[in-house]
N, C-alpha and C positions, 0 to 999 in steps of 0.2 A: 096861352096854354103850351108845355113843352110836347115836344114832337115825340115819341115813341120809338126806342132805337130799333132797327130791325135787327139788329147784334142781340139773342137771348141767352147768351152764355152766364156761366153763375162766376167764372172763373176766370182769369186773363191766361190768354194763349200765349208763350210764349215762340220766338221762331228759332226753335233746338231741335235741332239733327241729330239724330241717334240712330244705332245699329236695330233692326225689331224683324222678330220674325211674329208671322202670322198665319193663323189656320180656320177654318172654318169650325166651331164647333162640334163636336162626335162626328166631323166626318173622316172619312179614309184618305181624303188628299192628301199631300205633300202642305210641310210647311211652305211657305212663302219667303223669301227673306225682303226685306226693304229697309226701309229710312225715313224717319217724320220726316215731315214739313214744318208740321208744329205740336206743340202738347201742354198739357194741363195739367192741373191735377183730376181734371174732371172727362180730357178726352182727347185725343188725336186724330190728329190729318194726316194720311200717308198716301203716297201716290202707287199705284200698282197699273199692270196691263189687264189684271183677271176683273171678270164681269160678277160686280158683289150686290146683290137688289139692298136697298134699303129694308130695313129691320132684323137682317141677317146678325146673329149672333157670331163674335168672334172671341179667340184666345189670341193674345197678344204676348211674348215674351220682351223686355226689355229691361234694359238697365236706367232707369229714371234720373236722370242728373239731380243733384243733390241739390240744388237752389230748388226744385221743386218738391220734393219730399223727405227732404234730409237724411237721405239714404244713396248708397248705390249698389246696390245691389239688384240683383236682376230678379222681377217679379212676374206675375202673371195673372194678366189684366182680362176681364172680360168685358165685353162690352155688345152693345149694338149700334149696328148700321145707322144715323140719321141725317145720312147727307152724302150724294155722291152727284159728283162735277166733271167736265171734261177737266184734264189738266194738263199744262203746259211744260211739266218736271221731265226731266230724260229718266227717270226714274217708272214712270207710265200715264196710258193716256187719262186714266182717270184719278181724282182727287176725293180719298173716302173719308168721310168726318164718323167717328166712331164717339158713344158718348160710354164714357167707363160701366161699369153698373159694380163690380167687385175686384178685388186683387186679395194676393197673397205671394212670399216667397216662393218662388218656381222651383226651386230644390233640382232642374235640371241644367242642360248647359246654358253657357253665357250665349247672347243673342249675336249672331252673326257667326258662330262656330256650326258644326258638324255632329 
């Protein structure tokens, strides 16, 4: 009998670095700026220093490299919180696995801009 991968992803991660700003959902914070680790079509890993609980909804602004969605253009991804790690990035201590839930063109700036 095969063994059961502990890997439940529907989608293969690729490891692409991209510019992403991120925000808490309807909150008053300050964007974030950062940089995958890795992404999917179905979700991202980013490292940050802020403390995100899992199931926290977020807005993600990025520009999606075109091997992944055949586009580049910069979107804006919603998702939630299902996975957060210590992590070893100079980027921050922690490692968040976000799993997409929606997107649409973000119609605002490009990600990593002002």
């Amino acid at each position: 009998m095969a063994e059961a991968s502990p890997d439940r992803r529907l989608s293969v991660r690729e490891e692409i670095k991209t510019l992403i700003r991120v925000r808490i959902w309807k909150s008053a914070n300050q964007e974030e700026l950062g940089e995958s680790e890795n992404l999917s079509e179905r979700g991202i890993l980013f490292a940050t220093d802020s403390v995100i609980p899992v199931g926290t909804t977020l807005e993600i602004f990025l520009k999606m490299p075109e091997m992944i969605n055949g586009s580049t253009n910069e979107w804006l991804y919603s998702g939630h919180v299902v996975q957060v790690e210590p992590s070893t990035s100079t980027r921050g201590h922690f490692g968040v696995g976000v799993q997409f839930d929606c997107y649409q063109p973000s119609g605002g700036n490009e990600a990593g801009s002002n």
